[in-house]
C-alpha positions in Angstrom: 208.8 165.7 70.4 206.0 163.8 68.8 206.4 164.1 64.8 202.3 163.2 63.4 202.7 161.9 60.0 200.0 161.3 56.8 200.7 158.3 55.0 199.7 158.4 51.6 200.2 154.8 49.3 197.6 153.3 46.8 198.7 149.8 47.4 196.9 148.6 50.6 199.3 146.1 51.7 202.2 149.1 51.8 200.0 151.0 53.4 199.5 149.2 56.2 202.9 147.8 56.3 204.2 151.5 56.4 201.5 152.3 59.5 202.7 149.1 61.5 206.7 150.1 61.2 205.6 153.7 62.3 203.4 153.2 64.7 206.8 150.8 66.5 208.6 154.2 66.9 207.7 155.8 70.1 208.4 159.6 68.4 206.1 158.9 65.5 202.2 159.1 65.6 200.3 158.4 62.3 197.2 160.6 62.1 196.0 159.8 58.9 196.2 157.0 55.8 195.3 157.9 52.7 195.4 155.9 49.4 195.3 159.1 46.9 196.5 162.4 46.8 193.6 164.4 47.1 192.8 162.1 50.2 195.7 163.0 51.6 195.6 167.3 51.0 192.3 166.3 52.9 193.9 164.8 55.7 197.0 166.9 56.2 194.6 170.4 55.9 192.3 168.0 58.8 195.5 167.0 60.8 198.3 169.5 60.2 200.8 166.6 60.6 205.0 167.7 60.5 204.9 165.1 58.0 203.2 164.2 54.6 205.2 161.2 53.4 203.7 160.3 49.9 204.1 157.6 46.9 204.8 159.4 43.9 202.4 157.5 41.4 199.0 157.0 43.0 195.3 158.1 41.5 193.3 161.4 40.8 196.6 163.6 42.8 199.9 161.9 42.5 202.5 162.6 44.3 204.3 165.5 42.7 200.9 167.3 42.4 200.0 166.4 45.8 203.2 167.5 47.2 203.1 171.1 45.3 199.1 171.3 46.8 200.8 170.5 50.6 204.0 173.0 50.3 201.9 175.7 48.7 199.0 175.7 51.5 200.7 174.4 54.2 204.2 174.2 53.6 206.5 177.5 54.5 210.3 177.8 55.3 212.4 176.4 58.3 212.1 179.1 60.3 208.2 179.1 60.2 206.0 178.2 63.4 204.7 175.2 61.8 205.5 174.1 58.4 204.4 170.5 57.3 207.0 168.7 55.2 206.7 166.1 52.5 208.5 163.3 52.2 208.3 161.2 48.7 208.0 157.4 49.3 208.4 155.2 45.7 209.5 152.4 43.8 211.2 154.6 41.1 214.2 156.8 41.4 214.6 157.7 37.7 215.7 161.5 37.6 213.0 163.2 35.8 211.1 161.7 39.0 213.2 163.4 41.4 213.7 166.6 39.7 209.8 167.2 39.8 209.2 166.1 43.4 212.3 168.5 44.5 211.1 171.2 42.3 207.3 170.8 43.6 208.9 171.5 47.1 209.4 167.5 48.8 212.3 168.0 51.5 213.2 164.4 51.0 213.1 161.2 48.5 213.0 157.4 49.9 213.1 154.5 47.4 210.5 151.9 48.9 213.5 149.3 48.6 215.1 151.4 51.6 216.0 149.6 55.0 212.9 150.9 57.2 215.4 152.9 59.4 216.0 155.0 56.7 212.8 155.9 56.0 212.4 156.1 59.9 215.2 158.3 60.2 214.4 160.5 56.8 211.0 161.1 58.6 212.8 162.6 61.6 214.8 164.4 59.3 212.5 166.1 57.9 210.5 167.3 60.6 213.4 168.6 62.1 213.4 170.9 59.1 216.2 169.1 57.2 216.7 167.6 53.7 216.9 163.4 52.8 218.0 161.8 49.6 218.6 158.7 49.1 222.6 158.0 48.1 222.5 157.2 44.8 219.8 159.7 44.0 222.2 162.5 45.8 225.0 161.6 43.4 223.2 161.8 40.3 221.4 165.5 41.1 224.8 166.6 42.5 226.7 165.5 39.1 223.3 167.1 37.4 223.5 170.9 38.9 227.5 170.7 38.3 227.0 169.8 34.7 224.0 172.9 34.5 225.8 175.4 36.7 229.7 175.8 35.5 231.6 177.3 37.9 232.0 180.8 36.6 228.3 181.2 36.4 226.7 184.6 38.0 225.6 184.7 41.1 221.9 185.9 41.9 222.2 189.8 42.5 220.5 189.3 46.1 223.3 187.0 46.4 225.0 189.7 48.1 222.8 190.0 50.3 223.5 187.4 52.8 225.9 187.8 55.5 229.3 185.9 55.6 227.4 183.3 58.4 224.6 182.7 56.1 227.0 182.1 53.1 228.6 179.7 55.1 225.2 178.2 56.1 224.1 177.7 52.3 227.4 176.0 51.2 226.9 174.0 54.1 223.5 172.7 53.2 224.7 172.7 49.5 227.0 170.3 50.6 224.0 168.1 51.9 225.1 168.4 55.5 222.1 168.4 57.9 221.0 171.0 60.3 222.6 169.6 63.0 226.0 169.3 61.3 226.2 172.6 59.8 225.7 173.4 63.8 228.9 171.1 64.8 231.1 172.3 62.0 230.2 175.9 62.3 230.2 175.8 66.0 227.1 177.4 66.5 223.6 176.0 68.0 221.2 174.0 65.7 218.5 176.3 66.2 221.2 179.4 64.9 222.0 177.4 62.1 217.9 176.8 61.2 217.5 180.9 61.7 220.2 181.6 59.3 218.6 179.1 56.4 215.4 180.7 57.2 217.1 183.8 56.3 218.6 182.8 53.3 215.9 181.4 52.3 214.0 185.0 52.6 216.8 187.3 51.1 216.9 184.8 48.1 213.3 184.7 47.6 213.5 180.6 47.8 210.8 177.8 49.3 212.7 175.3 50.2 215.9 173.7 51.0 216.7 172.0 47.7 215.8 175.1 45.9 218.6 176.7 47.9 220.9 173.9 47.1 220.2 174.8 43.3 221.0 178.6 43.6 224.2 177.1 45.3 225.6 175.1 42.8 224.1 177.4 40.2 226.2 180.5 41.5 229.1 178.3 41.5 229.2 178.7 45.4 229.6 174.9 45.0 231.1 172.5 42.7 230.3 168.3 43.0 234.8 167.6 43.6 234.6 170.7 45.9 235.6 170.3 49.4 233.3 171.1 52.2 234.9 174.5 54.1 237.2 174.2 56.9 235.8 174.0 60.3 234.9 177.8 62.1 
């Protein structure tokens, strides 16, 4: 599989630099480079790449608007035929930044000091339907949701809707394990596991991934010192 990327970045030189370390990877093809958000909506309603990987501060669209524009005409959940992801790419990873690019829909959050193959491998991620957050940046919204959501907290009513396999699928991925390990630890195919979260997503009336993550932690489903369930 072939994952076509936008590149959106108002500083030239990263721009370029990003397209030359992309266009090295033999699964990656950059359609489109755009040096502003709206340029960049343009270019991924022109291209329909898997991903929209996009610098958070840049002119007339930033980042956070530009990624609520590209989940909300083009984005949809795992499970859909084609759902373009977005990937935010800066030099900040204060929290108010992160919390507005997760809550605008972003799948995944790169700090531009990142070794490439992380952003290489975050790109992959992502297309494949999965979530990526840079380490530290994981640690602080996971202490975050476990100091907003105590415990005891109630869960949503249509929380009882899922199905034991889903539940199991949602504290997985609340646990920040990809798609492909919630498959190995469940013992179930990746493609099972992306259904299920699909599902979830549905029942709970959620966009995304980290918004399921949120409900997670906010039901009490998940704690930040909680251990991740024993293997099926």
């Amino acid at each position: 599989m072939v994952i076509r990327v936008v590149l959106a970045d108002d500083q030239p030189l990263m721009l370029q630099g990003l397209d030359l370390l992309l266009r090295s990877e033999p699964d990656v093809d950059v359609v489109g480079l755009a040096a502003d958000g709206d340029e960049a909506l343009r270019l991924a309603h022109r291209h329909v790449p898997d991903v929209v990987v996009l610098d958070v501060r840049m002119p007339r669209l930033d980042g956070v608007a530009a990624t609520r524009r590209v989940v909300d005409e083009l984005g949809g959940p795992p499970a859909a035929a084609h759902a373009v992801g977005v990937l935010v790419l800066t030099a900040y990873h204060d929290d108010d930044t992160v919390y507005a690019a997760l809550r605008a829909g972003a799948q995944g959050f790169v700090v531009k000091d990142a070794a490439p193959a992380e952003l290489v491998a975050a790109i992959r991620a992502v297309a494949a339907g999965d979530g990526w957050l840079h380490p530290a940046v994981a640690r602080r919204l996971l202490a975050e949701f476990a100091r907003r959501s105590p415990p005891g907290a109630p869960p949503p009513a249509d929380l009882a809707a899922l199905t034991p396999r889903e539940r199991e699928v949602l504290v997985a991925v609340a646990h920040g394990l990809s798609n492909a390990d919630v498959a190995a630890h469940l013992v179930v195919t990746e493609a099972t596991v992306k259904t299920h979260l699909g599902r979830v997503l549905m029942k709970l009336g959620l966009r995304d991934r980290a918004q399921a993550v949120a409900v997670a932690y906010r039901a009490g489903l998940v704690t930040a010192t909680s251990p991740l369930p024993p293997r099926s």
